[in-house]
C-alpha positions in Angstrom: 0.0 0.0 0.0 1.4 3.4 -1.0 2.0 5.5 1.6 0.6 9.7 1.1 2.1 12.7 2.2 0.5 15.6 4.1 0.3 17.5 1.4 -2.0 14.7 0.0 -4.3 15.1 2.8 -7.0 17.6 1.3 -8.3 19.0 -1.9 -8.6 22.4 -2.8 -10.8 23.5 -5.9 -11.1 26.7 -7.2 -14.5 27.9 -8.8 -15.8 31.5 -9.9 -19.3 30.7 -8.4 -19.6 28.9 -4.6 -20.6 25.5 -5.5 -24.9 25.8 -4.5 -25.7 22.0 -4.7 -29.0 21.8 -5.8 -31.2 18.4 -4.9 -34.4 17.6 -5.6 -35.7 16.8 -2.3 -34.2 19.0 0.7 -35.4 18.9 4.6 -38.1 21.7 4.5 -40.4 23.0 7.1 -43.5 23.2 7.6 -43.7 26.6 6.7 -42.7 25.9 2.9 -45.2 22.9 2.3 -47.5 25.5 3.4 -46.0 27.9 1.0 -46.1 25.8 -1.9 -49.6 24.3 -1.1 -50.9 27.6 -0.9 -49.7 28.1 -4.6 -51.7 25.2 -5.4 -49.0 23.0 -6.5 -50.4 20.2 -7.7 -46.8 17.8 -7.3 -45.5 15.4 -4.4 -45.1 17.8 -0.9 -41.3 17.8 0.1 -40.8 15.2 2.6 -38.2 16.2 5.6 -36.9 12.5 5.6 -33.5 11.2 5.5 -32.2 8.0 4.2 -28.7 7.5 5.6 -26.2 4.5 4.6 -22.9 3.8 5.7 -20.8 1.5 3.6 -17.7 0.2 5.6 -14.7 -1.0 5.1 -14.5 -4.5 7.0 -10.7 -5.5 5.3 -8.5 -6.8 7.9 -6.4 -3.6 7.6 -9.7 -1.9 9.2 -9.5 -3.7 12.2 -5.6 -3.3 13.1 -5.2 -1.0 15.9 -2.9 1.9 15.0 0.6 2.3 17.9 -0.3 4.5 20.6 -4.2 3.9 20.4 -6.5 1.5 21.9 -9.0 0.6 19.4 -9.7 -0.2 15.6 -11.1 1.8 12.8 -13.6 -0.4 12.3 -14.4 -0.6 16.1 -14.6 3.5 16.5 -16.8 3.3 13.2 -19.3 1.0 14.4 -19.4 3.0 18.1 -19.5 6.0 15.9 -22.8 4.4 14.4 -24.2 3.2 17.5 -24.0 7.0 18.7 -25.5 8.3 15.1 -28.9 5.9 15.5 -29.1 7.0 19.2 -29.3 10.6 18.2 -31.6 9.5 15.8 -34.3 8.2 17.8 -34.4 11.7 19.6 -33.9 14.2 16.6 -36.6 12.3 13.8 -38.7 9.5 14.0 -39.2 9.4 9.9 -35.6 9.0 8.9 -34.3 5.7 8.1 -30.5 4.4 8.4 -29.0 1.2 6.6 -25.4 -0.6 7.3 -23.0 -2.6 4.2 -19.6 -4.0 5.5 -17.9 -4.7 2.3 -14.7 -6.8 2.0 -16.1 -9.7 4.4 -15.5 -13.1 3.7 -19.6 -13.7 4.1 -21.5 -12.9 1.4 -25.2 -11.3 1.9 -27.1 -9.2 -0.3 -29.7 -9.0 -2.7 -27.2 -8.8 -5.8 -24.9 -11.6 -4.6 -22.3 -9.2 -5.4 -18.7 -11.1 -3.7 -17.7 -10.3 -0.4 -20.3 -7.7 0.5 -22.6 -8.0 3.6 -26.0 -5.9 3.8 -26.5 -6.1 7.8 -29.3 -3.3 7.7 -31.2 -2.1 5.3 -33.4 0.8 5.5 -35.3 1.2 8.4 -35.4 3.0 11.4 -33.8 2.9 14.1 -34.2 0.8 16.8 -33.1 0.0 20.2 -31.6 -3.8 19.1 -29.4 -2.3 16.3 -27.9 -0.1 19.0 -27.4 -2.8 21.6 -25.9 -5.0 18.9 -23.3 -2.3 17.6 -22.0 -1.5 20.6 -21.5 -5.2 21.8 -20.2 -5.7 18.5 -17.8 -3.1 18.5 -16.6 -3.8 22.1 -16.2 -7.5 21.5 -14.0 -8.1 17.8 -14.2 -11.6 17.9 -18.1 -11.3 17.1 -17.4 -9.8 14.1 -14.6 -12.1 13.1 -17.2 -15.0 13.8 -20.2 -13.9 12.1 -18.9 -12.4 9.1 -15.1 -12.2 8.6 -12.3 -10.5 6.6 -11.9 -11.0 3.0 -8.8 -13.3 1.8 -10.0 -13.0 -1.9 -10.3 -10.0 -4.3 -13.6 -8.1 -5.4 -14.8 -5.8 -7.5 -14.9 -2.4 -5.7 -17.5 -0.9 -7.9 -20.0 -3.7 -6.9 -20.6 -2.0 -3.7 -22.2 1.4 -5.1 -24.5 -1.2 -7.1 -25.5 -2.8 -4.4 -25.9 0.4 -2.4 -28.5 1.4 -5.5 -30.2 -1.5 -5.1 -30.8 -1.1 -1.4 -32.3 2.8 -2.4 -34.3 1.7 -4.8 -35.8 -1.2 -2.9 -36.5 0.7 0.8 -36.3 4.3 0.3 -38.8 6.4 -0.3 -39.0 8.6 -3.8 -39.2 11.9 -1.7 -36.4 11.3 1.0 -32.6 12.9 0.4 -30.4 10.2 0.1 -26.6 10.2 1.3 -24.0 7.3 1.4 -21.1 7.6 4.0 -18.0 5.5 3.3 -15.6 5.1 6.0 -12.5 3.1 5.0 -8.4 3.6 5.4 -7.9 2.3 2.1 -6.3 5.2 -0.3 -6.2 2.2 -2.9 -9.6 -0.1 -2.6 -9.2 -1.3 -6.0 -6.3 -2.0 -8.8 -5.3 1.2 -10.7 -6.1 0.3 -13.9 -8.2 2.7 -15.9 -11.1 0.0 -16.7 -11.7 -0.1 -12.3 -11.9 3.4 -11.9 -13.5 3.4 -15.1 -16.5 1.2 -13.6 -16.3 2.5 -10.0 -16.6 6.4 -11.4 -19.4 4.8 -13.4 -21.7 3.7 -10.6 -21.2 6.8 -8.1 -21.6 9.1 -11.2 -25.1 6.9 -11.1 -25.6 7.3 -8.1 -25.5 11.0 -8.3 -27.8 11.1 -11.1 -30.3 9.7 -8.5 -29.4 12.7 -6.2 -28.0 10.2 -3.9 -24.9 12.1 -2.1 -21.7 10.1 -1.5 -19.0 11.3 0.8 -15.9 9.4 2.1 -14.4 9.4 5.8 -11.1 9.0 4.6 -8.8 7.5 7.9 -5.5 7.9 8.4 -3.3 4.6 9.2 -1.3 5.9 11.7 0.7 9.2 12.2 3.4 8.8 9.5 1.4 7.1 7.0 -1.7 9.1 5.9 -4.7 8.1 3.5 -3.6 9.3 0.2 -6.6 10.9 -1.8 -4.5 11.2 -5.1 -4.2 7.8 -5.3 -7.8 6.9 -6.7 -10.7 9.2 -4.6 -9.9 12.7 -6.2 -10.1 11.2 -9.4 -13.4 10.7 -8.7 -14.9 13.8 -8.2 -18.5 12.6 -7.2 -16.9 12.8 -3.6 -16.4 16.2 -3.5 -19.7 17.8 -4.3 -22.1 19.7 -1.5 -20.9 22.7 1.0 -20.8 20.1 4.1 -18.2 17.9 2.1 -15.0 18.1 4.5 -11.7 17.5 2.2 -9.3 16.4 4.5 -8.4 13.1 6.3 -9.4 12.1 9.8 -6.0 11.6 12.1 -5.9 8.4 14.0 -3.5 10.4 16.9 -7.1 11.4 18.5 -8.0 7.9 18.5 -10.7 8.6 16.1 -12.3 11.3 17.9 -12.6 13.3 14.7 -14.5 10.2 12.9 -17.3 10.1 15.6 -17.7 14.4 15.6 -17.6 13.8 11.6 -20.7 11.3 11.7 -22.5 13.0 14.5 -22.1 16.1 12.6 -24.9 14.9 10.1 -27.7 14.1 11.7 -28.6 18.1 11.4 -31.0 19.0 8.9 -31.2 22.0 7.4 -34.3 23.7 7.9 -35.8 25.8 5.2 -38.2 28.7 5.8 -39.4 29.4 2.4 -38.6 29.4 -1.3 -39.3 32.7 -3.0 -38.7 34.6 -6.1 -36.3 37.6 -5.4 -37.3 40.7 -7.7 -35.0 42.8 -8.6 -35.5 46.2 -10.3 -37.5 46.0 -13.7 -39.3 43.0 -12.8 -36.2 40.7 -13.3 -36.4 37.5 -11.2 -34.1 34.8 -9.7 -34.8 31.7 -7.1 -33.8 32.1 -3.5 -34.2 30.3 -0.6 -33.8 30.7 2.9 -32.6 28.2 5.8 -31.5 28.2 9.7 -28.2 28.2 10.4 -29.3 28.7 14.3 -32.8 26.7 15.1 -34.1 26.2 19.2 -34.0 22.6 19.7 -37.1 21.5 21.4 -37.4 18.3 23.6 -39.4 15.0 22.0 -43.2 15.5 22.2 -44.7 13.3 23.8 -46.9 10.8 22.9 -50.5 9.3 23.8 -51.0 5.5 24.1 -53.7 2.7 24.8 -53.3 1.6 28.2 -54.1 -2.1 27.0 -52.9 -2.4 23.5 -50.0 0.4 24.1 -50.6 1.4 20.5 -50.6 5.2 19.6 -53.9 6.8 19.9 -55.2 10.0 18.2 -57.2 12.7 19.1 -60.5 14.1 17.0 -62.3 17.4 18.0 -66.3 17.8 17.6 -68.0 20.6 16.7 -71.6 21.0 17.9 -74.4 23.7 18.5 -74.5 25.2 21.6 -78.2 25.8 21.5 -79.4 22.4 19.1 -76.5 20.0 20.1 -76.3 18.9 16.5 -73.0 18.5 14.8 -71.1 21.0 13.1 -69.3 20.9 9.5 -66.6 23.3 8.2 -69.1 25.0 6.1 -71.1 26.0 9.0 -68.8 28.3 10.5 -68.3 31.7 10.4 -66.0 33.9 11.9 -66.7 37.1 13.4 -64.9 40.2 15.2 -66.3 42.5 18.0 -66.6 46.1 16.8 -68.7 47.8 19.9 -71.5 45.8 20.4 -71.8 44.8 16.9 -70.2 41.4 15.4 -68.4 41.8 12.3 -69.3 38.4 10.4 -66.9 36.8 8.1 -66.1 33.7 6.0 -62.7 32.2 6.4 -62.2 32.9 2.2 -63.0 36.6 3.6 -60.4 35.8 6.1 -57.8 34.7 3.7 -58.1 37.8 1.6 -57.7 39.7 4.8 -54.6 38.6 5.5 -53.0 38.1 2.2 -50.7 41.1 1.0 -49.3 39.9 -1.9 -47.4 37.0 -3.6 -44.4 35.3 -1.8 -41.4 37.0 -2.8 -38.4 38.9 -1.8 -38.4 42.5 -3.2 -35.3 45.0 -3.6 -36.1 47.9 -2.0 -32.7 49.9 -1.7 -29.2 49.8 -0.4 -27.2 50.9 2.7 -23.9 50.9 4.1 -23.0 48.1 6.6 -22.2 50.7 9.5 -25.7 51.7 9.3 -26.9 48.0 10.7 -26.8 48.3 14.0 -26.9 45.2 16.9 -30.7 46.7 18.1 -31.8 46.1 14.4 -31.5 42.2 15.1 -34.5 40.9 17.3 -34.9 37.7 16.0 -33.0 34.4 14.4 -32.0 35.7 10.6 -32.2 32.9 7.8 -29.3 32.5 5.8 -30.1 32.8 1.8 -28.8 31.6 -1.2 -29.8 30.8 -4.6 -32.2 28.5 -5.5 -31.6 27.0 -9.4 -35.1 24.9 -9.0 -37.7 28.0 -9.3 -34.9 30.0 -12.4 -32.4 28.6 -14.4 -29.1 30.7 -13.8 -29.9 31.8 -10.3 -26.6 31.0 -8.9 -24.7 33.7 -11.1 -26.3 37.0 -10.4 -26.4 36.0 -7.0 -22.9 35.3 -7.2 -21.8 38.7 -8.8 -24.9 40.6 -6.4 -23.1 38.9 -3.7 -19.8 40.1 -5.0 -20.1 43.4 -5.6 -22.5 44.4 -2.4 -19.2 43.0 0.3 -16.9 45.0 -2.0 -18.5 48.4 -2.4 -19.6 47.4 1.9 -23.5 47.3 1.4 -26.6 45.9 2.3 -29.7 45.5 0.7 -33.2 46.5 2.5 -35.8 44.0 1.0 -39.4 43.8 1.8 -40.3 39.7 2.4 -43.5 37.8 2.1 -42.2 34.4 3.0 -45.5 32.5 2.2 -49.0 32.6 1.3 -50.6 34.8 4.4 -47.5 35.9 6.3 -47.4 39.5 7.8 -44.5 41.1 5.3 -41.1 42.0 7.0 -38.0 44.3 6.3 -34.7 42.7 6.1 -31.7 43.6 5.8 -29.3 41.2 3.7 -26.2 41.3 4.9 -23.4 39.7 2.3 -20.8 36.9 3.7 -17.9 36.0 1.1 -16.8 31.9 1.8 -13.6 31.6 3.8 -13.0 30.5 7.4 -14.2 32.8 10.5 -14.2 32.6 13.9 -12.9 29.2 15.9 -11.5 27.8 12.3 -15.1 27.3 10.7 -16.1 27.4 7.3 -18.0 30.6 6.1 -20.9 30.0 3.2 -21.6 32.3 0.2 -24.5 33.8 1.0 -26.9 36.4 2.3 -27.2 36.5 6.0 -31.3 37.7 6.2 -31.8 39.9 9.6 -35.4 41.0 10.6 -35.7 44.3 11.1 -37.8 45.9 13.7 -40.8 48.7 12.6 -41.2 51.5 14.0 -43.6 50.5 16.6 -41.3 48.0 18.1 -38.6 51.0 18.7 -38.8 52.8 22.4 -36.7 55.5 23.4 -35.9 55.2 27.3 -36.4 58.5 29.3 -33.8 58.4 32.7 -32.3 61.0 34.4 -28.7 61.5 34.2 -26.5 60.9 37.4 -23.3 61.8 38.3 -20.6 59.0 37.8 -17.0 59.7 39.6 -14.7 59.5 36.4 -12.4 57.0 38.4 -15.6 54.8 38.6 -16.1 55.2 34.7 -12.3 54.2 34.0 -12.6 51.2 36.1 -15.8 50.1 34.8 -14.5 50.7 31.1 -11.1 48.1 32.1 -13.4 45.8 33.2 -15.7 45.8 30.2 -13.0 46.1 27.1 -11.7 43.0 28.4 -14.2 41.1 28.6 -15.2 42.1 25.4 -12.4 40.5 23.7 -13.3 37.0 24.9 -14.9 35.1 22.1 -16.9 31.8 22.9 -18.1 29.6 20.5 -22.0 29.2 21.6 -21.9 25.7 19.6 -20.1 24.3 22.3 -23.3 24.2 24.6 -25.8 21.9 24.7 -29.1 22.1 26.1 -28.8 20.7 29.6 -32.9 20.2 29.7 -32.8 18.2 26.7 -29.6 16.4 27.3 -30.8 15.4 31.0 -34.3 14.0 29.7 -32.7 12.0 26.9 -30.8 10.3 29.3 -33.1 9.3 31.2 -35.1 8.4 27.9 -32.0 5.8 26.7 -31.2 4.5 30.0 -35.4 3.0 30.4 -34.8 2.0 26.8 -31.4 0.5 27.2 -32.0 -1.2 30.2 -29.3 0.5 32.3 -29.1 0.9 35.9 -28.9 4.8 35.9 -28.5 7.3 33.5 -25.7 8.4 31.7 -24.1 11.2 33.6 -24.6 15.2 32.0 -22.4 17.8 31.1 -24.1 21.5 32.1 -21.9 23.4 29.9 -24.1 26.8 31.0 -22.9 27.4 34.4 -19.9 29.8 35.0 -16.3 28.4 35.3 -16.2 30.6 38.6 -11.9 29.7 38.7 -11.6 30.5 35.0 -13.1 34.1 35.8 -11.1 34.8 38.8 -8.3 33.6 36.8 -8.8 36.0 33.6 -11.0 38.8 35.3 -9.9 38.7 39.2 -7.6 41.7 38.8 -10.0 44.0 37.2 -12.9 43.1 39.2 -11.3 43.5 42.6 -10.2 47.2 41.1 -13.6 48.0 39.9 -14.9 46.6 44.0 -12.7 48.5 45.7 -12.9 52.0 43.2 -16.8 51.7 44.4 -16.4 50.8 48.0 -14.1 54.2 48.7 -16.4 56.8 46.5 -19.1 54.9 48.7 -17.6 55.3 51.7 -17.4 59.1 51.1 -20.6 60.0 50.1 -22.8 61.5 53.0 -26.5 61.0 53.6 -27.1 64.4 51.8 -25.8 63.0 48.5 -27.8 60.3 46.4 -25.4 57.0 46.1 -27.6 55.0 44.4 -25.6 54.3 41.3 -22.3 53.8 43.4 -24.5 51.2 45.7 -26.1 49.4 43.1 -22.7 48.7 41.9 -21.2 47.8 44.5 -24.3 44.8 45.1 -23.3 44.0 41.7 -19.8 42.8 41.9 -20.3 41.8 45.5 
């Protein structure tokens, strides 16, 4: 096996326009099915369901465990699994998630394709799998006993066949479909042209199908790393999508970065609508809005029959106050109280009401950055981009839009009627040019969307000034410029509600004992703030305590007080 170098670790493209993947079927929210069903589309509803399916390497190079580390690649992937379909059963209860180990010495699958073993197919998640993944990748010799190595050859490409076969059969039409390889082999197959030939052939297929493919490419050990140039970026299937990451994991974290990786895509991304953006003169292009920040809300809970412990549904009946006879939709009426008279109205009436226009996003003018101010943002912003499904060539206006508003430093003010019925909103679109911001992370082409307030929701306070000692001010301003210069990286929290209930949740399912223990990542490192901040705050503290002490009952010491309580 040919050994890579670090410079062969990643791939680096370079494109005129950021690379927009467009799929058929993305994860939308409810809020676009009711835009497009409100336009009376007449096609399939977009489905938010994923269909997931790991292919992995089971060669016996897989399960050597690298010097310096205490377990296999193959038995970090298969925890890493295990840990993927237990988030699962939390964050969806619609998507489905399939296992292939291919280079085993058993043979099972549909195609009878050599040395390829379907152990899932499609389905969802359940509490067996897990239990069996995690024995399995804590015990080796189960593997070894059930299924086994490969001593023979086989035909690399036949595992992307046999992965189509497995789509075709269980997943459904509407779902977005992604394969996740996970393999240290740089060189799966022999070099010769006709392999790659019939491998590119298959993924390119696969593609064609909008079924994503991406590779968790593992390094063997420090000093000899997975070498893409070798056969994967020959293939450039691989590298499509804005999630792709194009470098190899390092096995000196014992895999670490392999079970972030996987965990990393069981987000969805959430769309809030799908509009038409017009620009002036009545020209139009496709744009779409999505979360990049969304609350996370505990599992709802469900309803069951006491005997059968099946689900059970609930149904509402409408019926007459004064007869007692059942009501149907076309019935009712809706009314408002003006006075003492009732306004009566259908819900058609309603409807028309409410309805200012056609969903779209319209270009109302242009500002300087500077002039966006951190009052203007009151709610999550969407992050937009084009959208090549509702107008062919979408992607490059927005691309040179995008281009020229960050270099001339502007931002648009748009008026946007996300869907059929929504109150309209001003937002400012705020450009971002890709490259890597804060904490290392990747920065997408886009249009950050922020809310702007009206001029109802602005107050202006009314106080009456008091007199600050200067000394006061001085201390106050040490404290505050540097603790402005801390950054923290608001990923790194989780929400302790949710992750306390879900451990309960698992260990009743699991059958444990007690629950996993839970990390509260929201309370204060008290010794980290003493450490970074114990100078200045002791200043500020004692600045307040002598202007106290020298005030006399005559003179009002209320601001000096209050912040004095405040640091004490």
């Amino acid at each position: 096996m040919a050994t890579g170098s670090p410079s062969d670790r990643s791939l680096t493209a370079t494109t005129s326009i950021p690379n927009w993947r467009v799929l058929p079927y993305e994860s939308d929210d409810d809020d676009t099915n009711e835009y497009f069903s409100g336009l009376g589309e007449t096609k399939e509803r977009l489905q938010d369901k994923y269909c997931d399916l790991f292919l992995v390497d089971a060669a016996f190079q897989m399960h050597q465990v690298p010097d310096g580390q205490s377990i296999s690649p193959f038995n970090t992937a298969l925890s890493s699994i295990a840990a993927y379909l237990q988030t699962k059963v939390f964050e969806s209860n619609s998507d489905t998630i399939g296992l292939v180990f291919y280079g085993t010495n058993t043979t099972q699958n549909a195609m009878h394709a050599k040395s390829i073993y379907v152990k899932y197919d499609l389905d969802l998640p359940d509490i067996n799998r897990i239990l069996e993944l995690k024995h399995m990748a804590k015990d080796s010799s189960v593997f070894e006993s059930q299924i086994g190595s490969a001593t023979d050859p086989y035909n690399y490409s036949d595992v992307y066949w046999v992965a189509l076969s497995i789509f075709s059969k269980s997943a459904p039409r509407l779902a977005r479909k992604r394969i996740f390889v996970i393999t240290n082999q740089d060189l799966p197959t022999s070099t010769d042209a006709l392999s790659l030939a019939a491998t590119r052939s298959r993924i390119s297929e696969l593609e064609s199908m909008y079924i994503s493919v991406e590779l968790f490419a593992i390094d063997k050990s420090d000093t000899d790393f997975f070498a893409l140039n070798l056969f994967y970026n020959q293939i450039p299937e691989f590298w499509l999508g804005d999630d792709v990451d194009l470098t190899t994991i390092p096995s000196s974290d014992n895999f670490s970065e392999l079970c972030n990786r996987i965990l990393l895509k069981k987000f969805k991304q959430s769309i809030v609508f799908r509009v038409p953006f017009t620009l002036p003169g009545g020209f139009r292009i496709g744009v779409k809005g999505t979360y990049l920040v969304k609350a996370k809300n505990g599992q709802s809970v469900k309803h069951l029959e006491h005997s059968t412990m099946k689900q059970v549904d609930f149904q509402s009946i409408l019926t007459c106050m004064t007869t007692g006879q059942l009501m149907i939709p076309d019935d009712l009426k809706l009314c408002y109280s003006f006075e003492t008279e009732k306004v009566v109205f259908t819900n058609e009436e309603k409807c028309n009401i409410k309805s200012f226009g056609e969903p779209q996003l319209v270009l109302v003018g242009f500002m300087d950055v500077s002039d966006l101010k951190a009052k203007h943002n009151l709610q999550a912003s969407v992050f937009i981009t084009p959208d090549e499904k509702q107008y062919s060539g979408s992607s490059s206006l927005f691309s040179h839009l995008l281009k020229q508003m960050s270099n001339r430093n502007k931002l648009a003010i748009c008026k946007l009627i996300a869907r059929v019925n929504s109150v309209p909103r001003m937002i400012a679109l705020l450009p971002q040019i890709q490259g890597v911001g804060f904490f290392g992370k990747e920065l997408l082409s886009g249009f950050h969307g922020i809310y702007l307030p009206f001029g109802d929701d602005l107050r202006v306070r009314k106080y009456a000034p008091r007199f600050v000692p200067p000394e006061l001010v001085d201390a106050a301003s040490e404290l505050l410029n540097h603790a402005s210069n801390a950054t923290i990286d608001f990923s790194l929290f989780n929400n302790p509600v949710i992750d306390r209930h879900n451990a309960y949740v698992e260990a009743l399912a699991l059958g444990q004992d007690c629950p996993r223990e839970t990390l509260d990542a929201t309370m204060p490192d008290e010794q980290e703030i003493h450490d970074t901040y114990g100078d200045f705050i002791q200043n500020f503290k004692s600045v307040c305590q002598v202007y106290n002490s020298q005030c006399n009952d005559n003179e009002p010491t209320t601001g000096i007080d209050i912040a004095k309580r405040t640091v004490s």
